[in-house]
N, C-alpha and C positions, 0 to 999 in steps of 0.2 A: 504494500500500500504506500504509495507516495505521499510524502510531507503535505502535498495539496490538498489530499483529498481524505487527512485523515480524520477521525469522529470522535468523541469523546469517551472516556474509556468504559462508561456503561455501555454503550453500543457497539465493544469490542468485545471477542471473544476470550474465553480466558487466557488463549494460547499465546491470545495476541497482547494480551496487555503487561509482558514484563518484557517488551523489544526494545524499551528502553526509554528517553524523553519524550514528551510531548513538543512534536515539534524540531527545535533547534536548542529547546533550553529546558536544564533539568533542575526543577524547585529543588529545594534542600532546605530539611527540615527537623525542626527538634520538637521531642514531646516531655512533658513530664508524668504524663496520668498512663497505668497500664491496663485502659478500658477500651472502651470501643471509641474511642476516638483515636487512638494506636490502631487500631485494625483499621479505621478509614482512612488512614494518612500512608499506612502501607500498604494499599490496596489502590490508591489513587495516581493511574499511569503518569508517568511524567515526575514522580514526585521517589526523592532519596532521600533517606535517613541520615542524619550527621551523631556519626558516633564519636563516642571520647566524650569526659565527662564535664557536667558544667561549670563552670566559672566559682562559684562556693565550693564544688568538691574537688576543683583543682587546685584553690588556695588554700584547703584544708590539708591536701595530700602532702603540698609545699609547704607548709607551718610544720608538719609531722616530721618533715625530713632534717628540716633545720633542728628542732627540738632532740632526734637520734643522732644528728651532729654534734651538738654541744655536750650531750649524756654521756658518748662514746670515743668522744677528740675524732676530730679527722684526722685520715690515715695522708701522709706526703704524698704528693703527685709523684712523687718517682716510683713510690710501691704501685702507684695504678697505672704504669706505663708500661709497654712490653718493650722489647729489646729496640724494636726501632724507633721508640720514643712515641708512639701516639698514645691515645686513651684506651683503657678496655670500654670494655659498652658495659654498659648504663645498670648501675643495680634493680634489681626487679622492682623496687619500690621507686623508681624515681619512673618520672611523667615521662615517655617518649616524644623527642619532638618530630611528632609523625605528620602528614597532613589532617589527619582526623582529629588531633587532639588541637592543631590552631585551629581549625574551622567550628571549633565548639563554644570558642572566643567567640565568634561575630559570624564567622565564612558562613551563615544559613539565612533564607531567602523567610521563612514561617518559624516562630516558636510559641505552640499551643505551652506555656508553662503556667508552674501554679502560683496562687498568690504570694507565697513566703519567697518564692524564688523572684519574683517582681519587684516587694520591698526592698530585698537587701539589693541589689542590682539595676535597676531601672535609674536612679538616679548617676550612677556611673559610668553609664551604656551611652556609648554615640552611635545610632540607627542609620544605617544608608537607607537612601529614598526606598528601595524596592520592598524593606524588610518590613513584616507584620508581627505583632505580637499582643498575647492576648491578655486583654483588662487595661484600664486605664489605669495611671498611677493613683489615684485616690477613689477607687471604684467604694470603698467603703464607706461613703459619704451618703450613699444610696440603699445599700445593704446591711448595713448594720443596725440591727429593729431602731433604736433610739435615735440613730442621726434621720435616719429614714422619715421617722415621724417627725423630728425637727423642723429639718427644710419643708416637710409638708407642711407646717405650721406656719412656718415664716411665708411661704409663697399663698398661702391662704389670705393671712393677714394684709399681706399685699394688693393681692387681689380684690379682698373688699373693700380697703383704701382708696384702691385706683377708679374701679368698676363697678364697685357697690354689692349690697348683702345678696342678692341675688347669681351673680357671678361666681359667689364665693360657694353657695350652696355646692355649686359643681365638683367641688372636696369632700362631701361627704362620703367620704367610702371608707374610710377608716373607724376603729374603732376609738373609743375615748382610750388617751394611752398616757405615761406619765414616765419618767425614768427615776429608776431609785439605785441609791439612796436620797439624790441630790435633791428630787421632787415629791420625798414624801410625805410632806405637812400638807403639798395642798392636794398629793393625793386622799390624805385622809380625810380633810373637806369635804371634798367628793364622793368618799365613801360615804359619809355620815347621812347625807343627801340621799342617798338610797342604800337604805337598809336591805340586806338581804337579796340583794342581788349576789352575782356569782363574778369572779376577779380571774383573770388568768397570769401567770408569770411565766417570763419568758429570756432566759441570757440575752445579751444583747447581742453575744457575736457567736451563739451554737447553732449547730442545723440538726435536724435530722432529729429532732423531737429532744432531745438531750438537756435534761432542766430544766423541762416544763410542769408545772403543775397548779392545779385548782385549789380556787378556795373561797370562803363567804366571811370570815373572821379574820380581823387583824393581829389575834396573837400568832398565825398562821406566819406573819412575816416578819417578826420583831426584829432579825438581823439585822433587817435593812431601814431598820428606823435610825432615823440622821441623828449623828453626834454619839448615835453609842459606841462605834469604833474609833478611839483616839489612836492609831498608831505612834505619832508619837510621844505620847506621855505614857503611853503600855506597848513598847516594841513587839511583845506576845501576842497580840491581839491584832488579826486579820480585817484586813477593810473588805467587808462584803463585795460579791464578783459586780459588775453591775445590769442592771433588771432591767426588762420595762415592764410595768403590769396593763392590763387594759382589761376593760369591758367586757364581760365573755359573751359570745354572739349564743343567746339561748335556746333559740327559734331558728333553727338550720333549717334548712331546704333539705326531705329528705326521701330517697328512694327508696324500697325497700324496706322502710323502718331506719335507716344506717346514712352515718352523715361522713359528706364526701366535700375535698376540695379541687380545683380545677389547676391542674399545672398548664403555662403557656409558657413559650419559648420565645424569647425576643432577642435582636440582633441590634447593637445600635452599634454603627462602622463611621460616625462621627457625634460631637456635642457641641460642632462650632462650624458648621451650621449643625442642627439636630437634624439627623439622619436614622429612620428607624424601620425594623422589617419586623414583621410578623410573620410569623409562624400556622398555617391551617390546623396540623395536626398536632393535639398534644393529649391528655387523661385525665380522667377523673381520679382518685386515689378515694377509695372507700372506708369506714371502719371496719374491723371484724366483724363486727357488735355490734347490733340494736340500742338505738341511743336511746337515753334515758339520762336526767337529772339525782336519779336518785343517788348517785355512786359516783361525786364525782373524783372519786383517788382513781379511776379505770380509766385507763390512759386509753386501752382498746376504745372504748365506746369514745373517747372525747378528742384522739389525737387520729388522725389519717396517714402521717408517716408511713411510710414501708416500711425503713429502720424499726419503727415501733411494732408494726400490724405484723410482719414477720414470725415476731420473738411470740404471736400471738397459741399457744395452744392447740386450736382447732384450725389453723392456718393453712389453707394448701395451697403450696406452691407453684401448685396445675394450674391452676383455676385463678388464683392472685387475688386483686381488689381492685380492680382498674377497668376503666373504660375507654373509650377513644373519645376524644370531644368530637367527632363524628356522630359516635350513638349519643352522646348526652344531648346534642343539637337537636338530633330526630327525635326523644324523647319528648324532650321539652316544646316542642314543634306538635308533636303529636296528643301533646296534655294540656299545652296553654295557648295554643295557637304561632302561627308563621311571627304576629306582629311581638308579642311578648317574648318571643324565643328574639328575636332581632334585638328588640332593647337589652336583653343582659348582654348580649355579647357587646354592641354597642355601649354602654356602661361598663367594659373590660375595656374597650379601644380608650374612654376615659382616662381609666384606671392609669393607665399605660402612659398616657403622653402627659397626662398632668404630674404622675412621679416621675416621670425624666424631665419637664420642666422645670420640677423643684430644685433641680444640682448643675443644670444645666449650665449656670455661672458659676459653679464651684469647682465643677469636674476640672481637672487638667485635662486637655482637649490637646491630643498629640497623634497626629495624621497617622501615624505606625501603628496605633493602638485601637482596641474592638473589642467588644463587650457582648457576649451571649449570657442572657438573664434569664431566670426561670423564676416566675412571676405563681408566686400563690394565690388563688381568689375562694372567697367561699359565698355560696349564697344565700339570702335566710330564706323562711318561708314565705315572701312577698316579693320573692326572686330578684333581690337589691343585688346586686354584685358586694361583697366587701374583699377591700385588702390585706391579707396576710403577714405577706412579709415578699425579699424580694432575693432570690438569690444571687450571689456572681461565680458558684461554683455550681450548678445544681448537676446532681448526679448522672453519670454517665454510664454506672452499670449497669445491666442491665437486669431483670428479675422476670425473665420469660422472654419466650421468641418474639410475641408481637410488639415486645420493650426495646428489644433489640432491633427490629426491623425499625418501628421510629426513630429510636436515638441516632441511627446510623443511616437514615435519609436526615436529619436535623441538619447532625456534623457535615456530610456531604454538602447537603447547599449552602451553612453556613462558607463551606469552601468555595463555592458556586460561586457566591456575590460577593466575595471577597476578589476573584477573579484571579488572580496571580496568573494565570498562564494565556490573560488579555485576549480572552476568547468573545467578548460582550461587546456592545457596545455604549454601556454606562449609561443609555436613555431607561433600559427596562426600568416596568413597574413589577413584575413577578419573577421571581427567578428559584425553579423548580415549587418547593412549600413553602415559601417566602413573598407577601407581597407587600411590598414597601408603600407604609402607612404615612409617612411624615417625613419629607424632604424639605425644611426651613418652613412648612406650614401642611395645612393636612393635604393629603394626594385620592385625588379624585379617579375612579374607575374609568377607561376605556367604554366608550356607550356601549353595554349589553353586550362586553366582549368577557366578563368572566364574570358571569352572574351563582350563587350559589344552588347547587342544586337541590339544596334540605328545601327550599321554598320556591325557588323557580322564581323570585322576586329581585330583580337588578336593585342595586340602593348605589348611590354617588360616592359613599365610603370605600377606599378600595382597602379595604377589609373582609377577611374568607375565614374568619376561625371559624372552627367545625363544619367547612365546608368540604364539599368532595377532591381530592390533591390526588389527579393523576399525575407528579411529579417527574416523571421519567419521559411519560411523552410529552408535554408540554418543556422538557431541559431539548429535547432533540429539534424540538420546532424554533426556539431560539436560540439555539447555538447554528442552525440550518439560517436562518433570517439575515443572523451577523454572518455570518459568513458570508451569505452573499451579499449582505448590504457595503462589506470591509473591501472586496473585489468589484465592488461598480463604484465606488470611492477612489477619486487619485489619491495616491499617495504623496 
């Protein structure tokens, strides 16, 4: 197959797809996670792996050396010369200076890494133009429960300032939230104002259900009452982690008996201008458990986590707790009607641009850098949308084959519209299960060129969650498009 006329490597055969680059030029790339976003990056023609280790574990290996130098005295250069006076090679513990181990420095075109490895390095890094890497540097400005809720507060405040109480209504999606220790007198206020309601706690910076739990009483939290941890005038004594508690949503929306929350998948590949893609397919996440009030230390019945629903008992791992936002769509389509099914999700597209407009002046905004967020929604039983919380790691493992099969078309077209192998032509609006919601303001659909098919109802929003994603033949139809659009273009 000639360079002209070749396809993209879903439309290759397998035989065909390790002949080598895409093209003339061969991506190279570093991972840190060993999930399914490693199998789509090595599975992705055109695209090599950069081996040798990274940049913290090669100045660790270097610190290590130096420290069994000084322990042991170095031995004279003349004991490690041979007769004709050069060097022996290299002890097993020292770094080879191979090509692989410089190219781990910088020499890679993509590096999906993780957070800690972004910290300590991102500030030190000088980025050639072509290079991508994932997360902004202060992504946690957004994801972290308490700053999260913050900037929602402040852009709220703003907003009614500017535009008036009505405008500002358009925030309510959150629940009533506070951060402790530092806000717990006037959390108590607010307690005392409603008796007997039910409180949830929540780390500020755990995922995956980890230190959460209920409660209706305030001796329940006495740790995190302000001024009881002096650390220093009692060095023994620990300053509580820090909280956010909120409002517990008590009236879910439920199927089954069993209350569920909606993972969505969102890509934002700029914050200056705001640049944002959605995601069509993503799940529901079920309880074990039939909800009830009455229990609420039953993290089954009250938390939807995997991590949690797993460890559940009567759990089968056949069968999971999950849905497609596919069937939740039809569901709800078929229980509440085409219009009521459109406004929650409509009230998700909300969701979505008004918390990325809350950080949008805070984020560092640095062209090399992109953000896949995994956005929590839950809904009550008047089908409000509320927000969760927001992830910037959300899990890539996978917990069954139809987990697997979406996570690994996500990662894929997040590769997609990242483009690196300048297969596009940077006008699209959809690009495979991605259709881009918000380019410096909202983005309008194509007249009745991708209408959802739960309703058969065109809307002006180009917005598709839980709509139908054949993503593979609509990547072949615009990668076909550009192409020919790229050949009847002078160059």
């Amino acid at each position: 197959m000639s360079k002209s006329t070749r396809v993209p490597g879903y439309m290759q055969s397998k035989g065909a797809r390790n002949r080598g680059p895409l093209g003339d030029r061969e991506i190279r790339y570093k991972c840190s996670m060993q999930n399914t976003i490693l199998d789509v990056l090595r599975a992705r023609p055109g695209w090599q792996e950069v081996s040798g280790p990274n940049p913290p574990q090669q100045q660790q290996l270097q610190q290590q050396q130096q420290q069994e130098k000084k322990g042991s005295g170095e031995k004279s250069a003349t004991q490690n010369k041979d007769k004709s006076g050069s060097q022996n090679s290299a002890p097993s513990n020292q770094l080879p200076t191979t090509t692989s181990s410089r190219s781990s420095e910088g020499d890679w075109d993509f590096h999906w890494c993780d957070r800690e490895w972004l910290h300590a390095n991102y500030d030190t890094m000088f980025l050639q133009e072509h290079q991508k890497i994932l997360h902004f540097r202060n992504h946690y400005e957004l994801t972290r429960k308490n700053l999260m809720v913050k900037n929602l507060k402040r852009l709220r405040k703003q907003t009614e300032r500017e535009m008036g109480k009505k405008e500002a209504e358009s925030f309510d999606f959150y629940p009533t939230t506070y951060e402790l220790p530092s806000e717990y007198h006037i959390f108590v206020e607010e307690f005392k104002k409603n008796q007997g309601i039910i409180w949830i706690m929540k780390p500020a910076a755990k995922s995956q259900g980890r230190g959460i739990f209920l409660f209706r009483k305030l001796k329940d939290i006495t740790d995190w009452k302000k001024g009881e941890y002096q650390p220093l005038t009692d060095p023994n004594r620990e300053v509580p982690e820090t909280y956010v508690v909120q409002r517990y949503i008590e009236d879910p929306y439920l199927i089954g008996g069993r209350k569920f929350d909606i993972r969505v998948y969102v890509l934002v590949v700029s914050y200056n201008p705001l640049k944002v893609w959605l995601y069509r397919s993503g799940f529901a996440r079920f309880s074990n458990s039939r909800f009830s009030l009455d229990s609420i230390e039953d993290a089954y019945v009250h938390l939807t986590n995997v991590a949690v629903q797993k460890t559940a008992p009567d759990y089968d791992p056949d069968k999971g707790c999950k849905w497609a936002t596919q069937q939740l769509r039809s569901y709800l389509t078929a229980k509440h009607g085409s219009d009521a099914a459109r406004r929650v999700f409509q009230g998700i597209d909300n969701i979505i641009i008004k918390s990325l407009q809350s950080v949008q002046k805070i984020i560092i905004n640095d062209k090399h850098c992109f953000e896949m967020y995994g956005y929590d929604v839950l809904l009550d039983d008047k089908l409000k949308p509320w927000l969760i919380e927001i992830n910037a790691s959300p899990s890539l493992t996978a917990s069954g084959k139809d987990d697997y099969d979406l996570k690994h078309g996500v990662l894929n077209d997040v590769l997609n519209v990242l483009d690196l192998e300048n297969r596009l032509t940077g006008k699209e609006k959809r690009v495979g299960g991605f259709d881009l919601i918000w380019d410096d303001g909202a983005v309008t659909t194509d007249d009745g060129a991708m209408e959802c098919s739960v309703n058969s109802v065109s809307t002006t929003s180009n917005s598709f969650l839980g709509c139908h994603c054949d993503r593979k033949k609509h990547l072949r139809e615009i990668y076909t498009a550009a192409q020919a659009l790229k050949k009847s273009t002078p160059s």
